[in-house]
VEXTOR-879104 format. One line per 8 residues: number of its first residue (from 1); their letters; for each residue x, y, z of N, C-alpha, C. Coordinates in nm, 4 decimals. Atoms other than C-alpha are relative to their C-alpha. Example, Ala and Ser with C-alpha at 12.3 -4.5 7.8 and 13.67 -1.06 7.14 Angstrom:
1> AS> 0.0890/-0.1190/0.0000/1.2300/-0.4500/0.7800/0.0900/0.1200/0.0000 ~ -0.0820/-0.1190/-0.0060/1.3670/-0.1060/0.7140/-0.0770/0.1090/0.0730
//
This chain:
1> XXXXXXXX> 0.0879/0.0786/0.0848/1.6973/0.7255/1.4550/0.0753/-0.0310/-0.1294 ~ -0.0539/0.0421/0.0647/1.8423/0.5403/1.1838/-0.1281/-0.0032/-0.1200 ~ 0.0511/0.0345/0.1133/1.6858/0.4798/0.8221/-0.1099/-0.0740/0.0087 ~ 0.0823/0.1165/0.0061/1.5251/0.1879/0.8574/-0.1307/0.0382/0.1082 ~ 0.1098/-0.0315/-0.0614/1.3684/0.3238/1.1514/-0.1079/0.1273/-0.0295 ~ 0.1536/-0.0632/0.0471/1.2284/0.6187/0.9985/-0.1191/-0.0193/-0.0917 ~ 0.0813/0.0640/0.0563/1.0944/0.4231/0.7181/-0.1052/-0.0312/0.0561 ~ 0.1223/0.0645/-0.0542/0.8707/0.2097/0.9388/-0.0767/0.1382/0.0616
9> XXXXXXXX> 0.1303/-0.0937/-0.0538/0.7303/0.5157/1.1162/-0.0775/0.1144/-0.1359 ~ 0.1052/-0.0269/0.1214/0.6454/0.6599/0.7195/-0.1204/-0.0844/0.0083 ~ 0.0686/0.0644/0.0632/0.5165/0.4017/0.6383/-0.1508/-0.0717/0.1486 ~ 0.1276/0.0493/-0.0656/0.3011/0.2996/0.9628/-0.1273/0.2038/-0.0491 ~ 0.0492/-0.1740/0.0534/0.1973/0.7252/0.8573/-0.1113/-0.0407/-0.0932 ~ 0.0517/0.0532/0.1518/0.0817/0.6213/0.5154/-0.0781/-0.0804/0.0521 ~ 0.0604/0.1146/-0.0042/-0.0723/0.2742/0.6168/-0.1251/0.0850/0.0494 ~ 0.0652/-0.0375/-0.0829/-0.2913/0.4669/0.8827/-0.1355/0.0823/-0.1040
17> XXXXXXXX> 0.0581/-0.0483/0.0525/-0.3960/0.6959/0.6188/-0.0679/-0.0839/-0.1254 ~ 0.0386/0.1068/0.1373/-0.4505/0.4547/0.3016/-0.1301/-0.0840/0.0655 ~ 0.1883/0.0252/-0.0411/-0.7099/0.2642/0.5743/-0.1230/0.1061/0.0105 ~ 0.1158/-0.1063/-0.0311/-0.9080/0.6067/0.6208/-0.0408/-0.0003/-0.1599 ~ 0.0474/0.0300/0.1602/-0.8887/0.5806/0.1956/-0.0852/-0.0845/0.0049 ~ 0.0092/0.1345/0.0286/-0.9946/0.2425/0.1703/-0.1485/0.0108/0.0603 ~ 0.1209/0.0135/-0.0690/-1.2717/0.2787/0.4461/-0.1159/0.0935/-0.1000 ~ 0.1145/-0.1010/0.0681/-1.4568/0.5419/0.1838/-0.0181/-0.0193/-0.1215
25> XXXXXXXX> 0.0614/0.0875/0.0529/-1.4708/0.2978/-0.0835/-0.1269/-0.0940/-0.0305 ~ 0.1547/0.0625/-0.0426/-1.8377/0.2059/-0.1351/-0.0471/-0.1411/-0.0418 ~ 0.0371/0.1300/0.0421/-1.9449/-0.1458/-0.1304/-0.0453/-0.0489/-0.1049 ~ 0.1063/0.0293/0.0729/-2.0415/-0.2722/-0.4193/0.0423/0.1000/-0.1906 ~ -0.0652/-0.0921/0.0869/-1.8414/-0.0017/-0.6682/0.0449/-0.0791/-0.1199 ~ -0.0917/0.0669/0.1400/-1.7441/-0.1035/-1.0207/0.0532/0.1538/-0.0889 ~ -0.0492/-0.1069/0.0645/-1.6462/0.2767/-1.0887/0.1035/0.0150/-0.0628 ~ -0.1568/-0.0098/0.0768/-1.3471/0.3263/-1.3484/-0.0156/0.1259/-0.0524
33> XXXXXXXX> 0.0279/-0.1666/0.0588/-1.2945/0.6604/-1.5022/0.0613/-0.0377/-0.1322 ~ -0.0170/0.0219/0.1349/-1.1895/0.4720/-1.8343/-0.0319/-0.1191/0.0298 ~ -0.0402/0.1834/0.0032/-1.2444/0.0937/-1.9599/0.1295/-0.0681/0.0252 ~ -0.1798/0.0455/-0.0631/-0.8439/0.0497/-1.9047/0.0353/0.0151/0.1233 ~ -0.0783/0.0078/-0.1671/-0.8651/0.1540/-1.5459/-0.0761/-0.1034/0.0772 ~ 0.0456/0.0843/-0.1528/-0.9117/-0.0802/-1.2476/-0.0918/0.1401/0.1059 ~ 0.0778/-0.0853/-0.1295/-1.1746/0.0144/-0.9846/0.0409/-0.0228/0.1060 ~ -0.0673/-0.0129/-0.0867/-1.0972/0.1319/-0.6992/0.0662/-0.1318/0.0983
41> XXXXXXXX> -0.0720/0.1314/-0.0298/-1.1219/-0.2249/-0.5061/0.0699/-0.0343/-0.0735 ~ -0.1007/0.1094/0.0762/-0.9026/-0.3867/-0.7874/0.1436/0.0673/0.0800 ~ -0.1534/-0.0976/-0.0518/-0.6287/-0.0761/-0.6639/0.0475/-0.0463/0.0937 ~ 0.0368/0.0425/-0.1527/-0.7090/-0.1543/-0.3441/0.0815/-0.1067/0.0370 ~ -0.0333/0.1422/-0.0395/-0.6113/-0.5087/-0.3588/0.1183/-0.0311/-0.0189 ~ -0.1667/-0.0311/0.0249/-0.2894/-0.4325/-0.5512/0.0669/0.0637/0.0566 ~ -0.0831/-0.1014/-0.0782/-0.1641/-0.2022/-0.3159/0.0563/-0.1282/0.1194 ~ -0.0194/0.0561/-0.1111/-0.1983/-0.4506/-0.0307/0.0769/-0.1531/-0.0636
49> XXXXXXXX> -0.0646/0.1089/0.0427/-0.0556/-0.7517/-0.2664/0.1347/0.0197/0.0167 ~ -0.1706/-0.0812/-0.0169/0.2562/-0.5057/-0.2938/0.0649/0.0138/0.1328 ~ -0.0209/0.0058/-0.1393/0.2670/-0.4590/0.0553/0.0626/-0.0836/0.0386 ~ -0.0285/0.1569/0.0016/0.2939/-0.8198/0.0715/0.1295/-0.0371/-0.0227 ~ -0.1463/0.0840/0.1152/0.5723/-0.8929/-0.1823/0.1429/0.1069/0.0340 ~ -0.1043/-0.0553/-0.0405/0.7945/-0.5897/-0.0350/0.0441/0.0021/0.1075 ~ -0.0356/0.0615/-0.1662/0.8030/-0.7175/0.3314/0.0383/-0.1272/-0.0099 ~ -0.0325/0.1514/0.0313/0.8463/-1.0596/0.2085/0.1199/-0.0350/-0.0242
57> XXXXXXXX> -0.1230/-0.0151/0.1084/1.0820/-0.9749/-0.0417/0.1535/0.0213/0.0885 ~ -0.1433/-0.0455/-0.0754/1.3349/-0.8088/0.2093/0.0222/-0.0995/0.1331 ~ -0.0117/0.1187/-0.0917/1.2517/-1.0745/0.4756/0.0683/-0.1039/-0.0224 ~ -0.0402/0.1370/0.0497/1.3372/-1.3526/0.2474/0.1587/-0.0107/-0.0734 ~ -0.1052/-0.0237/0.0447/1.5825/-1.2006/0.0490/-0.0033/-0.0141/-0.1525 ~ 0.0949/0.0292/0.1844/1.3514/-1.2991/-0.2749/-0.0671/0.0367/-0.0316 ~ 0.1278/-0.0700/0.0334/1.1389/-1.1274/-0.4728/-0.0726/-0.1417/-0.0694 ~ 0.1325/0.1715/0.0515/0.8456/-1.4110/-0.5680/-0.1675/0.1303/-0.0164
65> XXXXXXXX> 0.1134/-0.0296/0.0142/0.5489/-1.1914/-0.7273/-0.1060/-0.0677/-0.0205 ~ 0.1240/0.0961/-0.0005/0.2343/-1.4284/-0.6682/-0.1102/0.1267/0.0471 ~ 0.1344/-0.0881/-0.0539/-0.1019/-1.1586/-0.6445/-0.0890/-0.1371/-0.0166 ~ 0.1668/0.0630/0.0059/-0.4262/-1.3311/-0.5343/-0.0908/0.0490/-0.0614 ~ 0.1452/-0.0749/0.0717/-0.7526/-1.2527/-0.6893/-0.0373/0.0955/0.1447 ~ 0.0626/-0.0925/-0.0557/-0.9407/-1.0009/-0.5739/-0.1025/-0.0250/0.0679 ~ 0.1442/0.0139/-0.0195/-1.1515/-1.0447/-0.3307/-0.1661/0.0798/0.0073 ~ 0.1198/-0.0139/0.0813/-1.5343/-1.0213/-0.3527/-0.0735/0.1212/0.0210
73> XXXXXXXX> 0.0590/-0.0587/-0.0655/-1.5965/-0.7385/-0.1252/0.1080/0.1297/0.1209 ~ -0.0903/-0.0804/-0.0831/-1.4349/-0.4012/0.0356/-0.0188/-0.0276/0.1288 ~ -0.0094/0.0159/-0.1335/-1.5077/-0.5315/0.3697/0.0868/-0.1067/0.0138 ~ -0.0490/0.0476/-0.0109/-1.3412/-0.7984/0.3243/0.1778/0.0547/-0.0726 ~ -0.1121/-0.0839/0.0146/-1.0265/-0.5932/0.1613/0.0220/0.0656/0.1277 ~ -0.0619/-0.0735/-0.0856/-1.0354/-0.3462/0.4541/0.0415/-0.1348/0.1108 ~ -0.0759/0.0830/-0.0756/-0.9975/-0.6557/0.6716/0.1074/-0.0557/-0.0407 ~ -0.1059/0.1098/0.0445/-0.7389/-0.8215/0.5306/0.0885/0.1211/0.0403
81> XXXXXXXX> -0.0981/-0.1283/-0.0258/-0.5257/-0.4474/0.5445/-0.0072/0.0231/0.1234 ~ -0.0074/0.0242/-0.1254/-0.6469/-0.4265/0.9053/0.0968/-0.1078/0.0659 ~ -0.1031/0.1486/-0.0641/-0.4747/-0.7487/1.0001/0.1070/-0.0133/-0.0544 ~ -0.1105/-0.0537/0.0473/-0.1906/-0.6747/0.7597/0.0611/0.1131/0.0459 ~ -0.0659/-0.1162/-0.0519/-0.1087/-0.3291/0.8991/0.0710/-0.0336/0.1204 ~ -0.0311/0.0435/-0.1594/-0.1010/-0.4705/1.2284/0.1104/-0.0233/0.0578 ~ -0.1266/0.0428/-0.0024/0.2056/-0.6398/1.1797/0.1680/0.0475/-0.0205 ~ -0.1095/-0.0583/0.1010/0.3974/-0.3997/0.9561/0.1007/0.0560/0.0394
89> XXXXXXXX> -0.1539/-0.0660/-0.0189/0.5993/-0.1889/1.1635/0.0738/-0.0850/0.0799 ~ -0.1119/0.1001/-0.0703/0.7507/-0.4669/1.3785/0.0870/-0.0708/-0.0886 ~ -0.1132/0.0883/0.0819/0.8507/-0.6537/1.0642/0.0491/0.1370/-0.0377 ~ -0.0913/-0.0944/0.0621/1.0261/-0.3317/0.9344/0.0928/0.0134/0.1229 ~ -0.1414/-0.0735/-0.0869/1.2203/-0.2513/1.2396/0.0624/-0.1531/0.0195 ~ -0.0522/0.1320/-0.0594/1.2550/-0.6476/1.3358/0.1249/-0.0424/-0.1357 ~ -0.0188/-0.0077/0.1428/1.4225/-0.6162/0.9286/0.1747/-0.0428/0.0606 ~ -0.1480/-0.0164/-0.0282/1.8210/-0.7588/0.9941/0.0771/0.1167/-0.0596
97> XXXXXXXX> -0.0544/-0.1266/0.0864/2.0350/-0.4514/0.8900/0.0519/-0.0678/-0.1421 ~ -0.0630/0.0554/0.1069/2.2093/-0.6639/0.6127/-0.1124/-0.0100/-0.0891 ~ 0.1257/0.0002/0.0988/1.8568/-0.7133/0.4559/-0.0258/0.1062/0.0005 ~ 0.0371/-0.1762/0.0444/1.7728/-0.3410/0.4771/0.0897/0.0314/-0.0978 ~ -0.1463/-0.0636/0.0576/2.1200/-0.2430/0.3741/0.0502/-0.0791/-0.1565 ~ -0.0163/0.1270/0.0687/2.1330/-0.5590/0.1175/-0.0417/0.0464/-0.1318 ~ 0.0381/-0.0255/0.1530/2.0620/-0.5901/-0.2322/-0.1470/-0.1639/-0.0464 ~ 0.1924/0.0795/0.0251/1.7021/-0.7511/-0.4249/0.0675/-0.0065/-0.1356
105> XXXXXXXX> -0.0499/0.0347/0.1060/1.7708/-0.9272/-0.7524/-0.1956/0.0449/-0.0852 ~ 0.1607/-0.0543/0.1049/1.4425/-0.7377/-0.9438/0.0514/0.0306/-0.1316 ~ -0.0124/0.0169/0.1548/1.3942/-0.8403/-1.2950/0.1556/-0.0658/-0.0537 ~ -0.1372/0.0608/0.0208/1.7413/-0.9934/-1.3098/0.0976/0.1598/0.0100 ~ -0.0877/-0.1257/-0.0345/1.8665/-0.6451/-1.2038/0.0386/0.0176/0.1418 ~ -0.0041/-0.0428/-0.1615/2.0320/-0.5648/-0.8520/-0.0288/0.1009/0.0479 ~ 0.0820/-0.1668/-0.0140/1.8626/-0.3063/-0.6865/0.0460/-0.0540/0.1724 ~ -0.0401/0.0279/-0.1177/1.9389/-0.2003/-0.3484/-0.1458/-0.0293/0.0894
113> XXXXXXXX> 0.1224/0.0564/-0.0577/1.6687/-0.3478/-0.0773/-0.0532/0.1419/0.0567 ~ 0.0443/-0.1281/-0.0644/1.6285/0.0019/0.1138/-0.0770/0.0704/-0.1057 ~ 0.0612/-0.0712/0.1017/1.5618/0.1690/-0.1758/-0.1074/-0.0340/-0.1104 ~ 0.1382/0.0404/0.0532/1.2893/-0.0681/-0.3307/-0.0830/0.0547/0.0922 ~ 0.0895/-0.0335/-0.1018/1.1500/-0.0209/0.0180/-0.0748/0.1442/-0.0207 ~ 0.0436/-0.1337/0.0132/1.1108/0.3365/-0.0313/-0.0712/0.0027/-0.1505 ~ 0.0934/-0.0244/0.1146/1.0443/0.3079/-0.3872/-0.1835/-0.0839/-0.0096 ~ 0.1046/0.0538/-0.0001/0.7404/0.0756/-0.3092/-0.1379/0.1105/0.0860
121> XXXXXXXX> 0.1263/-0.1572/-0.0646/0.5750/0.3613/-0.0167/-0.0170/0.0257/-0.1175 ~ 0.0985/-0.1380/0.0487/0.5921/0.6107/-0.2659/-0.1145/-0.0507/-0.1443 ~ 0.1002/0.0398/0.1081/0.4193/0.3764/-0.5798/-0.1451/-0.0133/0.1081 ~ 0.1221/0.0458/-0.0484/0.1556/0.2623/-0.2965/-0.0578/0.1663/0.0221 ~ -0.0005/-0.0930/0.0011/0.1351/0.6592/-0.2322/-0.0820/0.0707/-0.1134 ~ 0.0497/-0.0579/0.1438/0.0596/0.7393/-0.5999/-0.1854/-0.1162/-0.0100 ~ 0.1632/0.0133/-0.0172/-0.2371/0.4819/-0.5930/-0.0474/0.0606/0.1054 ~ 0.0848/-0.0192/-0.0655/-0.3817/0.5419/-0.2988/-0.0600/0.1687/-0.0374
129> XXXXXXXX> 0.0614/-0.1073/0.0509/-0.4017/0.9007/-0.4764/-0.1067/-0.0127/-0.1165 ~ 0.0755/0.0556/0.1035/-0.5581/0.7237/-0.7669/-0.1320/-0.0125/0.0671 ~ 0.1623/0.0243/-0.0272/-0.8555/0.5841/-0.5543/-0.0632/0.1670/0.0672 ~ 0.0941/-0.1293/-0.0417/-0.8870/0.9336/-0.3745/-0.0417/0.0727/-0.1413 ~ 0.0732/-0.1003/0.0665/-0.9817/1.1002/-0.7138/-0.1279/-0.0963/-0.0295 ~ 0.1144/0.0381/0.0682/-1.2309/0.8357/-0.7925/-0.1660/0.0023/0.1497 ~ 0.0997/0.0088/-0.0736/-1.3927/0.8592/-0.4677/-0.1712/0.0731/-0.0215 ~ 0.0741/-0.0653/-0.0128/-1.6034/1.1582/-0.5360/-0.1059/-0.0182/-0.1038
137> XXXXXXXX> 0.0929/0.0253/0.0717/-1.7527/1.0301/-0.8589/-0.0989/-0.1273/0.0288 ~ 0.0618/0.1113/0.0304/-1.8319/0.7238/-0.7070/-0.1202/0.0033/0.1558 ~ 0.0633/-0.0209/-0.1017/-2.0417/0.8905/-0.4220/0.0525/0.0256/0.1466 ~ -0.0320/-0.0180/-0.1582/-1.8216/0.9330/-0.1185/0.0929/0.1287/-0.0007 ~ -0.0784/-0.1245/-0.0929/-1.5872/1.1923/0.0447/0.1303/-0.0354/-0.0056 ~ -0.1463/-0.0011/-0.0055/-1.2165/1.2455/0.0379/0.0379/0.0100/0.1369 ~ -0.0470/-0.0162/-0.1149/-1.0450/1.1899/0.3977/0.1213/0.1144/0.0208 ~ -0.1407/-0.0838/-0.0012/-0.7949/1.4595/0.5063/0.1296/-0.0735/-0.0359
145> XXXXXXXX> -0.1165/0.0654/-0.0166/-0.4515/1.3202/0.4201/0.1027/0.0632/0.0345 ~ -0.0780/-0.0144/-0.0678/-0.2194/1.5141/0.4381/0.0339/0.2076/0.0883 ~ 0.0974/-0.0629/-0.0441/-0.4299/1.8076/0.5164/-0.1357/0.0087/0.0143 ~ 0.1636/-0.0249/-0.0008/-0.7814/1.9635/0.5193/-0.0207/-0.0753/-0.1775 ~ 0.0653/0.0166/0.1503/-1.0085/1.8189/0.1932/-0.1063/0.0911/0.0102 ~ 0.1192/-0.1376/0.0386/-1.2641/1.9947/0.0635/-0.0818/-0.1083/0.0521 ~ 0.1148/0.0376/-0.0558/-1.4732/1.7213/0.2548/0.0207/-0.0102/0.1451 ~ -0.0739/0.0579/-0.1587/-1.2945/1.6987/0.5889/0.0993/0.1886/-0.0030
153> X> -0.1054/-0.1130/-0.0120/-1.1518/2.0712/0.6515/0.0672/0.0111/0.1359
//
């Protein structure tokens, strides 16, 4: 197994789990745990924009940050990540080695492409920990991730 290929099987790991997050998001939520934070959908939506722009990015060979608005409704978020996941680990392994192995011109800096890759899991990683602490104030349950929760043992 090579790099690239264990990446995609993290990251289909992660994806799998971030939908069991996502699904315990309650419709309708405007919960923030300050006025400066985003609720959970806003996270939500940025995680999967990122998603976006770091499969793109190494596909194309360009980083182009364009986020959409948010849409209006976590059902319509978990779909959109449903039908986005779907795809994800074929484009990572389908990835030419020269674009894995390659370099990403971010911020007018060269950065290597593998290693955004990885650095992007582990930021989507750190939110999706973000929405699990807000879950519980905002009425729902924490999913096991990467064990037992105190709602899922």
């Amino acid at each position: 197994m090579n790099e690239q290929q264990l990446f995609a099987g993290f990251w289909e790991h992660e994806a799998r789990t971030t939908q069991r997050v996502f699904a315990r998001i309650p419709e309708g939520s405007t919960y923030r745990p300050d006025p400066k934070s985003r609720t959970a959908q806003q996270i939500a939506w940025q995680m999967i924009c990122e998603e976006r722009f770091i499969i793109e990015s190494l596909e194309t060979g360009r980083m182009n940050w364009v986020p959409t608005p948010t849409p209006a409704t976590m059902a319509e978020i978990c779909a959109a990540y449903d039908e986005h996941v779907a795809t994800m680990p074929a484009r990572w392994i389908a990835l030419p080695a020269e674009r894995w192995n390659g370099m990403l011109d971010f911020g007018g800096k060269p950065r290597s492409a593998s290693q955004m890759a990885w650095s992007f899991l582990f930021d989507l990683v750190h939110h999706r920990g973000q929405i699990t602490t807000y879950l519980r104030p905002m009425g729902s349950t924490v999913p096991s991730i990467y064990g037992p929760s105190g709602d899922e043992p």
